[in-house]
N, CA, C and O atoms as CSV, one atom per row, in Angstrom:
chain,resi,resn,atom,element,x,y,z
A,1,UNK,N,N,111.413,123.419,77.088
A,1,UNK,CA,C,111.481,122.279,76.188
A,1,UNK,C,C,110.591,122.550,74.989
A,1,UNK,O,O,109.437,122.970,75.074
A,2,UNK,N,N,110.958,122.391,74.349
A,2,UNK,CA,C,110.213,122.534,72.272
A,2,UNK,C,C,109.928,121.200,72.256
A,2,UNK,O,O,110.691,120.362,72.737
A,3,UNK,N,N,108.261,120.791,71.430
A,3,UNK,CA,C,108.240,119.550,70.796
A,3,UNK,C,C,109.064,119.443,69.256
A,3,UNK,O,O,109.219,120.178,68.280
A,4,UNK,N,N,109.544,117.853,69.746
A,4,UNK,CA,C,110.266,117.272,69.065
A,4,UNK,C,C,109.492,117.512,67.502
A,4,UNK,O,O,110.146,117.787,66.496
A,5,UNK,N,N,108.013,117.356,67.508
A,5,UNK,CA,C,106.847,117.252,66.175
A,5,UNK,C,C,105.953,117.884,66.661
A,5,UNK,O,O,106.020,118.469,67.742
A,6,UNK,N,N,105.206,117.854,66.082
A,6,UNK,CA,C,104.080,118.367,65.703
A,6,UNK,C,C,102.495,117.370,65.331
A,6,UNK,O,O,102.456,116.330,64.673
A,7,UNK,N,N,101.199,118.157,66.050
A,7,UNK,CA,C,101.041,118.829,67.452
A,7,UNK,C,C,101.194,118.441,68.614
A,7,UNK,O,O,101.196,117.250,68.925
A,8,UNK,N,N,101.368,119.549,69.545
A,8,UNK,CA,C,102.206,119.586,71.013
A,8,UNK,C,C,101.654,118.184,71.421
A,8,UNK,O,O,102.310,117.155,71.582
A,9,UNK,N,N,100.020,118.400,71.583
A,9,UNK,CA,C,99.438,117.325,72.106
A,9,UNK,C,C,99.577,116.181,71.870
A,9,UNK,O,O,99.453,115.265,72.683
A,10,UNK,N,N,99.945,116.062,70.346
A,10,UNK,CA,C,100.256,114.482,70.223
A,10,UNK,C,C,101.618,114.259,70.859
A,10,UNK,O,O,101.740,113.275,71.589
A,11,UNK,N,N,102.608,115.028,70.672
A,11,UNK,CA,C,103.951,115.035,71.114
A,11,UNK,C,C,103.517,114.633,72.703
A,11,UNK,O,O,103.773,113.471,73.020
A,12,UNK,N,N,102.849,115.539,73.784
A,12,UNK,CA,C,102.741,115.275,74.858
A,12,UNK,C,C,102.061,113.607,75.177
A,12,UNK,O,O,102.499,112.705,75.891
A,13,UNK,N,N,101.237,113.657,74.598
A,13,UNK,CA,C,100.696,112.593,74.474
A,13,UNK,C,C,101.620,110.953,74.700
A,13,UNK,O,O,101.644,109.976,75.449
A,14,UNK,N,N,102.295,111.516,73.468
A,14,UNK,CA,C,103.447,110.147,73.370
A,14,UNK,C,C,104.781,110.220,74.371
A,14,UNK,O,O,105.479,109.232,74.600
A,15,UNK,N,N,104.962,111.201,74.787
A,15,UNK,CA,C,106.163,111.229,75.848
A,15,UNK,C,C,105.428,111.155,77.381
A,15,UNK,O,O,106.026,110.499,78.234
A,16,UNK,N,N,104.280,111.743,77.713
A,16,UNK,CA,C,103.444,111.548,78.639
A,16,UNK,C,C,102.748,110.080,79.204
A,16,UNK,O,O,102.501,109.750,80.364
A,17,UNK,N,N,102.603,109.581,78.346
A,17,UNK,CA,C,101.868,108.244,78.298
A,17,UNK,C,C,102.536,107.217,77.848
A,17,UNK,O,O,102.733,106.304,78.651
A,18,UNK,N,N,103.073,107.080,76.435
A,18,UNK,CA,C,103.520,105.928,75.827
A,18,UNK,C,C,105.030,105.521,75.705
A,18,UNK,O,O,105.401,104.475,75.172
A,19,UNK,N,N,106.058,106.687,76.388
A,19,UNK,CA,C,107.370,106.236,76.918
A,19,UNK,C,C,106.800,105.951,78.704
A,19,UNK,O,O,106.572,104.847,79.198
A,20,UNK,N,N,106.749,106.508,78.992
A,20,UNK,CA,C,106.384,105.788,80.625
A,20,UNK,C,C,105.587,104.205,80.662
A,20,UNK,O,O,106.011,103.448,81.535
A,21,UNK,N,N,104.901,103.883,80.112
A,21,UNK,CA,C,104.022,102.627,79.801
A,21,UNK,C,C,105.411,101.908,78.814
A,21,UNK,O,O,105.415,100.677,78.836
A,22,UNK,N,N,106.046,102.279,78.348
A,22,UNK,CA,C,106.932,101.246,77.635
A,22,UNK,C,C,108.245,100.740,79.012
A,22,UNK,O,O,108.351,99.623,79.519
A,23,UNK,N,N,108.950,101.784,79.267
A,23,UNK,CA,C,109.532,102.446,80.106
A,23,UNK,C,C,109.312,101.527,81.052
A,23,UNK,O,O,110.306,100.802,81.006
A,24,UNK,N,N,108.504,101.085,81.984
A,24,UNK,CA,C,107.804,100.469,83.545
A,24,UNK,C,C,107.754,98.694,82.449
A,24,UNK,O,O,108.397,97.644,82.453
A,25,UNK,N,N,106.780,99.181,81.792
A,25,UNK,CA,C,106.548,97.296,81.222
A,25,UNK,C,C,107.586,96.608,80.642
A,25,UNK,O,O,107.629,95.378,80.636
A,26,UNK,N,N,108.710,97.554,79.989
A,26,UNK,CA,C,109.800,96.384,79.957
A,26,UNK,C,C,110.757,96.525,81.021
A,26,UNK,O,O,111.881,96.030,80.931
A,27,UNK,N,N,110.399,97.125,81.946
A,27,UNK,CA,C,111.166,96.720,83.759
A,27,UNK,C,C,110.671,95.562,83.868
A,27,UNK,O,O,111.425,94.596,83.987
A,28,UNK,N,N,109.162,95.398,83.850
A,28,UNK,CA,C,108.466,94.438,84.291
A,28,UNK,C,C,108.639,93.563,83.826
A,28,UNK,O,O,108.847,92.600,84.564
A,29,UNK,N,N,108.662,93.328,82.225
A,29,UNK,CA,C,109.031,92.237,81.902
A,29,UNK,C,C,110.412,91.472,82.135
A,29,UNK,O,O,110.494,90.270,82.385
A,30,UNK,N,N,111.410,92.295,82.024
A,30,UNK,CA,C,112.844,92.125,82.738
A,30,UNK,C,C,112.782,91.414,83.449
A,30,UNK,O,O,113.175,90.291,83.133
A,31,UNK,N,N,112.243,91.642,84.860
A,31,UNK,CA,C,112.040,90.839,86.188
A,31,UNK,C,C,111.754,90.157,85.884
A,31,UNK,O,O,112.535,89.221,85.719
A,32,UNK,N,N,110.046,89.995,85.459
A,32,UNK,CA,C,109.725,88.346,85.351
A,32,UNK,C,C,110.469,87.452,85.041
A,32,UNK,O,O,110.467,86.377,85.642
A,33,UNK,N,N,111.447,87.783,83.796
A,33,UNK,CA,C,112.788,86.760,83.195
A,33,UNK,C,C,113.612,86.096,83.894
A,33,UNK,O,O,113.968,84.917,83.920
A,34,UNK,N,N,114.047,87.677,84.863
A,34,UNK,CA,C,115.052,87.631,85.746
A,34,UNK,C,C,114.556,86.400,87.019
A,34,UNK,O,O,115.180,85.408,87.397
A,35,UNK,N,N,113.630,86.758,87.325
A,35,UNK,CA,C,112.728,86.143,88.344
A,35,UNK,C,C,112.595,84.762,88.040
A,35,UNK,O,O,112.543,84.005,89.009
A,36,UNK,N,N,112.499,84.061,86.411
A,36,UNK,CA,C,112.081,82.472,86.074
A,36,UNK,C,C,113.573,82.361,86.413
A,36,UNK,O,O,114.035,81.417,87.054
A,37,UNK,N,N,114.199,83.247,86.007
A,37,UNK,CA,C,115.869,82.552,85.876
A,37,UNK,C,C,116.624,81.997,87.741
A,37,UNK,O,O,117.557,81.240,88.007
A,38,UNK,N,N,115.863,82.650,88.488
A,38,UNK,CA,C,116.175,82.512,89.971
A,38,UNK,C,C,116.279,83.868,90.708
A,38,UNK,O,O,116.554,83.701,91.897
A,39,UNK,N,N,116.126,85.290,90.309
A,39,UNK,CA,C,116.774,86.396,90.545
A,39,UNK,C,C,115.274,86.201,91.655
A,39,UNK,O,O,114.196,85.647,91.438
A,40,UNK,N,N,115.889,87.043,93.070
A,40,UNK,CA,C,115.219,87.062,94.423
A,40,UNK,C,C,113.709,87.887,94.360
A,40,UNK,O,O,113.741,89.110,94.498
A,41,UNK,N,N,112.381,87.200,94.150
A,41,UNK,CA,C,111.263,87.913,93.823
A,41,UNK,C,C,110.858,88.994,94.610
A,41,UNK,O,O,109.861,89.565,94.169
A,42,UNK,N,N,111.574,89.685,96.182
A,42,UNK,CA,C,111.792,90.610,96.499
A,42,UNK,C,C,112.494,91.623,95.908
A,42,UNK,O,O,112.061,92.758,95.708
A,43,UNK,N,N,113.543,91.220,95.638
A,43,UNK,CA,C,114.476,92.213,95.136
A,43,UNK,C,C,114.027,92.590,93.525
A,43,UNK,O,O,114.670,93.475,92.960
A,44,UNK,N,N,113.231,92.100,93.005
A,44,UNK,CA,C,112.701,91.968,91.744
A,44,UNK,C,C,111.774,93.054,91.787
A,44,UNK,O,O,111.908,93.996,91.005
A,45,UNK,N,N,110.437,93.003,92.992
A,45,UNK,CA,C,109.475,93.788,93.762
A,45,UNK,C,C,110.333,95.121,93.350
A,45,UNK,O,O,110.057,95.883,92.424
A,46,UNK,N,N,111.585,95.239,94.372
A,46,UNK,CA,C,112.125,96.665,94.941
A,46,UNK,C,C,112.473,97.853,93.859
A,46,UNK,O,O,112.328,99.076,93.862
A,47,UNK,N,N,113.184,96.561,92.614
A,47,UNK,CA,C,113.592,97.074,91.773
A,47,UNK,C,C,112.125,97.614,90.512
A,47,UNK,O,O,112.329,98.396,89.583
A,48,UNK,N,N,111.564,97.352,90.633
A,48,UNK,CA,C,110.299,97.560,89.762
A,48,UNK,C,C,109.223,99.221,90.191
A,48,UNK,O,O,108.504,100.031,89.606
A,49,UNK,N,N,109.807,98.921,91.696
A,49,UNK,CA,C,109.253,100.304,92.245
A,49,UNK,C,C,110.029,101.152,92.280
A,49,UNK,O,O,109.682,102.330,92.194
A,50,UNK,N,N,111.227,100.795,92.410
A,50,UNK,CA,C,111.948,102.031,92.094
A,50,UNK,C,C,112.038,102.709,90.599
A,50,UNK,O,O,112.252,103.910,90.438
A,51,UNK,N,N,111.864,101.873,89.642
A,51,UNK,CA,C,111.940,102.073,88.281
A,51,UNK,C,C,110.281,102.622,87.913
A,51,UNK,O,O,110.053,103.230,86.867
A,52,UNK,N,N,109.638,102.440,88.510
A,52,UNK,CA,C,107.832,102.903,88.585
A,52,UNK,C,C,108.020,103.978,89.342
A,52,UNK,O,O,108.090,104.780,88.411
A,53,UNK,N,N,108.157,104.629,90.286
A,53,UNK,CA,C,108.447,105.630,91.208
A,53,UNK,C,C,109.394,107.065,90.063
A,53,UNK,O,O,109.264,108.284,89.950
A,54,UNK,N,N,110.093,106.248,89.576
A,54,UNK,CA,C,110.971,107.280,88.330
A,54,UNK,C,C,110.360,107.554,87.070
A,54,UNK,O,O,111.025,107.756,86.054
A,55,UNK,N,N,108.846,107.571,87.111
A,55,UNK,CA,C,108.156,108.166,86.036
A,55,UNK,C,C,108.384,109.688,86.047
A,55,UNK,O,O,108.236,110.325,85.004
A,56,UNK,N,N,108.682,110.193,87.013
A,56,UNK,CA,C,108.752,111.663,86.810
A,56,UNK,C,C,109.831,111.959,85.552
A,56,UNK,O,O,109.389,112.568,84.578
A,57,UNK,N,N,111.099,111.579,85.557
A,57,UNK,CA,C,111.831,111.973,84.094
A,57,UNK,C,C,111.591,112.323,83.184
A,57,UNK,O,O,112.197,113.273,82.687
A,58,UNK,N,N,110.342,111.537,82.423
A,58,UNK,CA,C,109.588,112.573,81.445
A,58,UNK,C,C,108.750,113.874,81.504
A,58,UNK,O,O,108.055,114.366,80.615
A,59,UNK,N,N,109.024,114.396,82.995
A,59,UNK,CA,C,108.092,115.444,82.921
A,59,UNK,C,C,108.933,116.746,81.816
A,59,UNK,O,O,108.481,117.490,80.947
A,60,UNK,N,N,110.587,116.500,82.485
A,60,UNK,CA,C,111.489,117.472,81.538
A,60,UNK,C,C,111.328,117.177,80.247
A,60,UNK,O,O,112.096,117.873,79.583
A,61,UNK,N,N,110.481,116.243,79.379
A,61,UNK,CA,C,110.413,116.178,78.246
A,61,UNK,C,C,108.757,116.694,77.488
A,61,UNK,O,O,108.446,116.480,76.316
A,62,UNK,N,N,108.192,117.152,78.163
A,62,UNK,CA,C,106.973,117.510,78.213
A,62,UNK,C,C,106.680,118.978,77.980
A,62,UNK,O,O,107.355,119.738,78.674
A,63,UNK,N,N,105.740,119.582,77.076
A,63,UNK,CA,C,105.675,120.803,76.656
A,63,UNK,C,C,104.176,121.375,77.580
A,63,UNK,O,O,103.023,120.999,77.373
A,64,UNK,N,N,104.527,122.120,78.353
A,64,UNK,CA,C,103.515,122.612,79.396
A,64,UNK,C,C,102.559,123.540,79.012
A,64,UNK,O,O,101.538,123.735,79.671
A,65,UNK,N,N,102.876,124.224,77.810
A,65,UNK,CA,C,102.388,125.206,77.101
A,65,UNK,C,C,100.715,124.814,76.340
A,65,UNK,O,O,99.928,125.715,76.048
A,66,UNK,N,N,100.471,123.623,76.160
A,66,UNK,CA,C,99.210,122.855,75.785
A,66,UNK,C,C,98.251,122.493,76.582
A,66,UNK,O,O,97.340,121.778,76.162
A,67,UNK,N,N,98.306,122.987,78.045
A,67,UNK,CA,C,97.560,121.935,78.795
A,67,UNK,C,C,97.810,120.484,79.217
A,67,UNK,O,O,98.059,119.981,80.312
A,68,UNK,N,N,97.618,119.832,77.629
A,68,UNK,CA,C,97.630,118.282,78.117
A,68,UNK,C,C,98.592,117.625,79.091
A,68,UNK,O,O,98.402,116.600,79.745
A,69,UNK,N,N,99.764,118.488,79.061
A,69,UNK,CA,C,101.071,117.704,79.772
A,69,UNK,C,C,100.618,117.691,80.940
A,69,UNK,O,O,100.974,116.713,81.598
A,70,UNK,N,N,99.507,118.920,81.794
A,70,UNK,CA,C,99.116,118.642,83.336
A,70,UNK,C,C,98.100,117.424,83.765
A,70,UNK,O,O,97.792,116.992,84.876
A,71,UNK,N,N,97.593,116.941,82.073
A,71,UNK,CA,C,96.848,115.549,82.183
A,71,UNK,C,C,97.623,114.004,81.731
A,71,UNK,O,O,97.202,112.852,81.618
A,72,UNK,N,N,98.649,114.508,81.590
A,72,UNK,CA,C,99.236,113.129,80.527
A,72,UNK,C,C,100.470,113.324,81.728
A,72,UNK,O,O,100.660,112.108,81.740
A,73,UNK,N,N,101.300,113.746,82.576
A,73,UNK,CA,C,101.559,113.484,83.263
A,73,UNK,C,C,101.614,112.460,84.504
A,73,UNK,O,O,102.631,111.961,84.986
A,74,UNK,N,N,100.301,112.267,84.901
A,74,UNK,CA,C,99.617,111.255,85.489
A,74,UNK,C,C,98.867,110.285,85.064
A,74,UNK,O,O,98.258,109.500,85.791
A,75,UNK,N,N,98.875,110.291,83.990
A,75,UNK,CA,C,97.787,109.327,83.613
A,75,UNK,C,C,98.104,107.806,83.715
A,75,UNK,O,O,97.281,106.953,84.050
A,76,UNK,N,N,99.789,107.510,83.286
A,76,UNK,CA,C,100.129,106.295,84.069
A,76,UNK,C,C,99.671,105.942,84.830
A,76,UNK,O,O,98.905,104.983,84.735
A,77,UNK,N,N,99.953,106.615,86.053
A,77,UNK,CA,C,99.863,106.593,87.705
A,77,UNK,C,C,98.275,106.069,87.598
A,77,UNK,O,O,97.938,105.067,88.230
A,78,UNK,N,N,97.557,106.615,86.972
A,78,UNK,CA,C,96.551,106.620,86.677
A,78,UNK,C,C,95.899,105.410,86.362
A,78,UNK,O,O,95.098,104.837,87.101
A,79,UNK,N,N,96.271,105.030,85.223
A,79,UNK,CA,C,95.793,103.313,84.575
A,79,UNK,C,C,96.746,102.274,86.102
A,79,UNK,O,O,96.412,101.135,86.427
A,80,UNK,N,N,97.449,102.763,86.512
A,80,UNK,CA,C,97.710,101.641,87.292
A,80,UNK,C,C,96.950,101.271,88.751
A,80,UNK,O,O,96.697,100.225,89.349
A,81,UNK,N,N,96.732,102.681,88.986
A,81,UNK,CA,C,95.690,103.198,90.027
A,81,UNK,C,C,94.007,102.049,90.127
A,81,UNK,O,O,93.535,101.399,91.059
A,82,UNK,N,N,93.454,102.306,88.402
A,82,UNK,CA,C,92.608,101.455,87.806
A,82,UNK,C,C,93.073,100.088,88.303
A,82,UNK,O,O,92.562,99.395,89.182
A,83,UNK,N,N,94.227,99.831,87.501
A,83,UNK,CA,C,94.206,98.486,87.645
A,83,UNK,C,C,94.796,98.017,88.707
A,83,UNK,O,O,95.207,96.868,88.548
A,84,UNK,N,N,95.033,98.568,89.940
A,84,UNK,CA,C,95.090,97.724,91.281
A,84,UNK,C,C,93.893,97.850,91.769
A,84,UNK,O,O,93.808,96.996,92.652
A,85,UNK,N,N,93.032,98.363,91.704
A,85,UNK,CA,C,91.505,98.746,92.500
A,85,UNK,C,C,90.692,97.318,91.167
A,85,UNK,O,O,89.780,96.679,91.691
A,86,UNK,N,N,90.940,97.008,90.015
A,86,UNK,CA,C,90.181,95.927,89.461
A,86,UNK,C,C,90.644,94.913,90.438
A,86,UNK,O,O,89.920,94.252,91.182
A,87,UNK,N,N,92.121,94.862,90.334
A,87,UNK,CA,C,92.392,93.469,90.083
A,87,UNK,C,C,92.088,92.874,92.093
A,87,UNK,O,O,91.591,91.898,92.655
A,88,UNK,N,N,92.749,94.171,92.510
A,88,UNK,CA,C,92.514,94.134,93.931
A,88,UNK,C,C,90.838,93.391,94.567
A,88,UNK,O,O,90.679,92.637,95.528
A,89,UNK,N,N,89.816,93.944,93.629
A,89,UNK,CA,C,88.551,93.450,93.817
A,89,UNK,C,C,88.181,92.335,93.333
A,89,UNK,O,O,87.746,91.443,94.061
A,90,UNK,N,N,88.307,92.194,91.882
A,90,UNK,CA,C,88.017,91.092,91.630
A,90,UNK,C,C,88.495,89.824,90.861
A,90,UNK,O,O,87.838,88.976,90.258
A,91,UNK,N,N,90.564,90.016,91.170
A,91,UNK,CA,C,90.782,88.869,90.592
A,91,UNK,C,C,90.808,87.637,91.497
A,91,UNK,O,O,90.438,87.923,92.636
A,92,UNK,N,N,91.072,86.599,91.362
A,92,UNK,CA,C,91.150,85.526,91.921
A,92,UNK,C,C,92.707,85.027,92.334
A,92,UNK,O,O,93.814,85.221,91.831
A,93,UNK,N,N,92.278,84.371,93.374
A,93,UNK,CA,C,93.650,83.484,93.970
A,93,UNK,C,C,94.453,83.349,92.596
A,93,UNK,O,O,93.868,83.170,91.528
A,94,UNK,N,N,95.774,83.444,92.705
A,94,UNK,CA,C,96.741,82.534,91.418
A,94,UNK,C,C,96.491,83.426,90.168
A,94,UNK,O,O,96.863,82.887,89.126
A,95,UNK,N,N,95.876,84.822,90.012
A,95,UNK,CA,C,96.273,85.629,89.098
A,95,UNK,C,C,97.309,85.696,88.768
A,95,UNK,O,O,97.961,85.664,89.811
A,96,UNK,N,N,98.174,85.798,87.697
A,96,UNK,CA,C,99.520,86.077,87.456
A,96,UNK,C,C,99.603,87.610,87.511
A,96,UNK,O,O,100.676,88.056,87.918
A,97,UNK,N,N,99.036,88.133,87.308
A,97,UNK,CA,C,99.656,89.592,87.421
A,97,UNK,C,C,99.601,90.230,89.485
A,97,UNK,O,O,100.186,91.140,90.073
A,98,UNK,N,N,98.800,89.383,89.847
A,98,UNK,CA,C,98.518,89.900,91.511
A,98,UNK,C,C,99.707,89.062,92.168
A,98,UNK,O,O,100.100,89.350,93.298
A,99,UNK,N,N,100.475,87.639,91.167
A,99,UNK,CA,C,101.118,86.693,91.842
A,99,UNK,C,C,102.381,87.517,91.708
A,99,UNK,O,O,103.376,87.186,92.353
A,100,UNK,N,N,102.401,88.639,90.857
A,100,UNK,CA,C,104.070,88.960,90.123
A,100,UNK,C,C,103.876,90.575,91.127
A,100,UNK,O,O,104.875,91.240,91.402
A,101,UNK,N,N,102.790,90.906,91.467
A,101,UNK,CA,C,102.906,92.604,92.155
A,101,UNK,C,C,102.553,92.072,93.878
A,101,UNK,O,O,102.249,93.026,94.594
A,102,UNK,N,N,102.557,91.261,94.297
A,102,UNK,CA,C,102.048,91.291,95.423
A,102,UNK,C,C,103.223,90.329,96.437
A,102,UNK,O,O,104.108,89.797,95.767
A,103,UNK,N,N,103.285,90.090,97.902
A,103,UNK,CA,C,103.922,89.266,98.669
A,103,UNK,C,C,103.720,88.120,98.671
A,103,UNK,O,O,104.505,87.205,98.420
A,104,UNK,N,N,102.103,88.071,99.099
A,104,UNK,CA,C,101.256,86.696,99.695
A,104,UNK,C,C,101.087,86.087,98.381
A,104,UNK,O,O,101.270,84.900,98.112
A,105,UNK,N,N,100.679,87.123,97.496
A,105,UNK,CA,C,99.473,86.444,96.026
A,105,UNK,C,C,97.912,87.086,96.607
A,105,UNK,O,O,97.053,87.292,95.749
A,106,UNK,N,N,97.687,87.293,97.617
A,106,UNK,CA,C,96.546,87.748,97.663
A,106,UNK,C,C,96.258,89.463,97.135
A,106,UNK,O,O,96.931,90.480,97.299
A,107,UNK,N,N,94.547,89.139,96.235
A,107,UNK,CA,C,94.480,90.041,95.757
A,107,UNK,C,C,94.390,91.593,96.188
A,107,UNK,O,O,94.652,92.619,95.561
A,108,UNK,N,N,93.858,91.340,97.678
A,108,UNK,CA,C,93.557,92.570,98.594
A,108,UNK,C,C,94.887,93.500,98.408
A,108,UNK,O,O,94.892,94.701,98.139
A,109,UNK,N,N,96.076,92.603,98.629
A,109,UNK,CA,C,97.328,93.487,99.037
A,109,UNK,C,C,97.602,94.513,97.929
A,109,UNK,O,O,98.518,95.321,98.084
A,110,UNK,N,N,96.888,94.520,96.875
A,110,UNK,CA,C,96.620,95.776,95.857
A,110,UNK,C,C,96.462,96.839,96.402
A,110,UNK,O,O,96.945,97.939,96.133
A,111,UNK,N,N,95.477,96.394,97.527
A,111,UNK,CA,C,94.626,97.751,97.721
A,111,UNK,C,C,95.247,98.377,99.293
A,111,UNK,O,O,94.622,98.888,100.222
A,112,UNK,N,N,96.567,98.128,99.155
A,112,UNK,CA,C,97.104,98.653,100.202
A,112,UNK,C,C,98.667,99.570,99.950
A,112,UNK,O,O,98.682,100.760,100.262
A,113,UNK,N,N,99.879,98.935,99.396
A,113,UNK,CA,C,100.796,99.716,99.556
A,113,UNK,C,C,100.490,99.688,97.924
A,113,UNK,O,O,99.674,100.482,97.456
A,114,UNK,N,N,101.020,98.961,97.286
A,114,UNK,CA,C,100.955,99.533,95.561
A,114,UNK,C,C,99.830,100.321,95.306
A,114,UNK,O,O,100.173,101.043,94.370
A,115,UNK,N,N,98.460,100.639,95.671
A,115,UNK,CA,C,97.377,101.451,95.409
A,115,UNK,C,C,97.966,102.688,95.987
A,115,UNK,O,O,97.795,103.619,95.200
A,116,UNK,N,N,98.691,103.104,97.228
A,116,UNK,CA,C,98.740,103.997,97.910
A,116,UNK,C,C,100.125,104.535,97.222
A,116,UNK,O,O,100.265,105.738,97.001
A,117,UNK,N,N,100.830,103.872,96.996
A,117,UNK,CA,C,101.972,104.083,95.788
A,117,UNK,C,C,101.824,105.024,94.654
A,117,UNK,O,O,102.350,106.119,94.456
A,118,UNK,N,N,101.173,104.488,94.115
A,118,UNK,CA,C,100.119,105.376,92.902
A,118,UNK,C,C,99.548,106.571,93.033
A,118,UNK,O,O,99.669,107.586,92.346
A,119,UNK,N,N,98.789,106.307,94.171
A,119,UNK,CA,C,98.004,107.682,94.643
A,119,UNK,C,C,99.199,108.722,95.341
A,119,UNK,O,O,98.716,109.560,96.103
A,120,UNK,N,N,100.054,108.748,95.244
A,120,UNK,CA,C,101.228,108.982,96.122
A,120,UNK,C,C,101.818,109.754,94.924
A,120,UNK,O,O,102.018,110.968,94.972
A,121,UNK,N,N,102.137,108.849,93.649
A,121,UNK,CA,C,102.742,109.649,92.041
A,121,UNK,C,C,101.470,110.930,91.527
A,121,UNK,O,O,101.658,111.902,90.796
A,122,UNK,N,N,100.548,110.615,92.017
A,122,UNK,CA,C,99.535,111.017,91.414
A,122,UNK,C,C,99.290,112.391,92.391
A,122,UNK,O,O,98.932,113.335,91.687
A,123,UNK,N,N,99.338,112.554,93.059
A,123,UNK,CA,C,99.631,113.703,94.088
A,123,UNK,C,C,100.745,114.657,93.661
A,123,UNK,O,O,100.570,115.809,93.265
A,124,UNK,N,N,102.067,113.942,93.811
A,124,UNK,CA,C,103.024,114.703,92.890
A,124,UNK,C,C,102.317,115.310,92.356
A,124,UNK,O,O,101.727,116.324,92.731
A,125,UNK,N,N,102.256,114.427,90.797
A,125,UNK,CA,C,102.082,115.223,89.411
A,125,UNK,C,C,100.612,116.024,89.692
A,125,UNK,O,O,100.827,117.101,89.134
A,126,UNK,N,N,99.598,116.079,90.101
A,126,UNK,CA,C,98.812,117.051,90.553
A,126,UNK,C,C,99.199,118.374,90.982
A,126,UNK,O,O,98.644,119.360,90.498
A,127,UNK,N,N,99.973,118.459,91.722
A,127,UNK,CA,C,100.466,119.288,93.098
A,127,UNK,C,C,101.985,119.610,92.573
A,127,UNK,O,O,102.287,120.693,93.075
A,128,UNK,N,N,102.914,119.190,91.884
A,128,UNK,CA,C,104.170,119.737,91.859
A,128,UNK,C,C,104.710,119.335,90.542
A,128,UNK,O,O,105.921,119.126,90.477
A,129,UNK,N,N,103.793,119.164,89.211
A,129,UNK,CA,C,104.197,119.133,88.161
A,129,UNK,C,C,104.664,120.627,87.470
A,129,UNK,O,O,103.866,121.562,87.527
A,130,UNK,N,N,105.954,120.800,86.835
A,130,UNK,CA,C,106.561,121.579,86.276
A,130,UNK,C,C,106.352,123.056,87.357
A,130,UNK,O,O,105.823,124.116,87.024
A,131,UNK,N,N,106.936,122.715,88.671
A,131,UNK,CA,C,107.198,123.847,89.784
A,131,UNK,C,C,108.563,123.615,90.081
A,131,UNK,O,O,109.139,122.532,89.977
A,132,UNK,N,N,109.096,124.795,90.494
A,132,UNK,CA,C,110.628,124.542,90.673
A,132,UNK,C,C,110.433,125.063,92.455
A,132,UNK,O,O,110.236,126.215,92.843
A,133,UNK,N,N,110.535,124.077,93.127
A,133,UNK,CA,C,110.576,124.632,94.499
A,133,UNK,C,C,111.826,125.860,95.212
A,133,UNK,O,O,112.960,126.076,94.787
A,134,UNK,N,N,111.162,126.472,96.341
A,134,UNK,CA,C,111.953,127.561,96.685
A,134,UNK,C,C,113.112,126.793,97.493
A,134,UNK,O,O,113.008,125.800,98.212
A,135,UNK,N,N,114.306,127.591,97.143
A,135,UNK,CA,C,116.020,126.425,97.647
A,135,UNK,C,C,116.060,127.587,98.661
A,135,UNK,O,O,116.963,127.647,99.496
């Protein structure tokens, strides 16, 4: 893959980080819509992880040749990682963002499958970014 511009890093940068963060948050926002409108807040859940889970796609758009792409790869995974370990600790009952990622609403449940979720993308892209496994 060739960057689109010029330099790599910024190129990586913006396909690494700022299509994946656009990419996931207007899933997210989707749902929520979908979700005021009546759409099933499980099935809302399922669909959000599956569409979060498919951050890898931009790795084929990523120039490996710079370094950065083995850091901007994960870094999503990353800020979200952050922000289930905040919010997990210290938000409160009736957060909207713990009320829209979680079952109960309680904040703990951060720090169990969506934290381990993360750490899970983040392994990937550590461990099997831009490798073509043996068939």
């Amino acid at each position: 893959m060739h960057a689109l511009f010029q330099p790599i890093y910024l190129y990586n940068l913006t396909i690494g980080i700022a299509l994946p963060l656009v990419y996931i948050n207007t899933i997210i926002q989707l749902m929520g819509r979908l979700v005021a409108k009546g759409f099933p807040p499980d099935l809302s859940r399922k669909v959000i992880h599956i569409a979060a889970g498919s951050w890898i796609w931009v790795w084929s758009l990523l120039v490996p040749s710079d370094g950065w792409s083995y850091i901007f790869n994960i870094s999503v995974a990353v800020l979200w990682t952050l922000l289930f370990l905040q919010k997990g600790f210290t938000a409160k009952q009736g957060d909207v963002a713990v009320q829209t990622m979680t079952r109960t609403g309680d904040p703990k449940e951060l720090l169990r499958g969506p934290l381990f979720f993360t750490l899970a993308m983040e392994f990937v892209g550590i461990f099997y970014f831009m490798t073509r496994p043996e068939c």
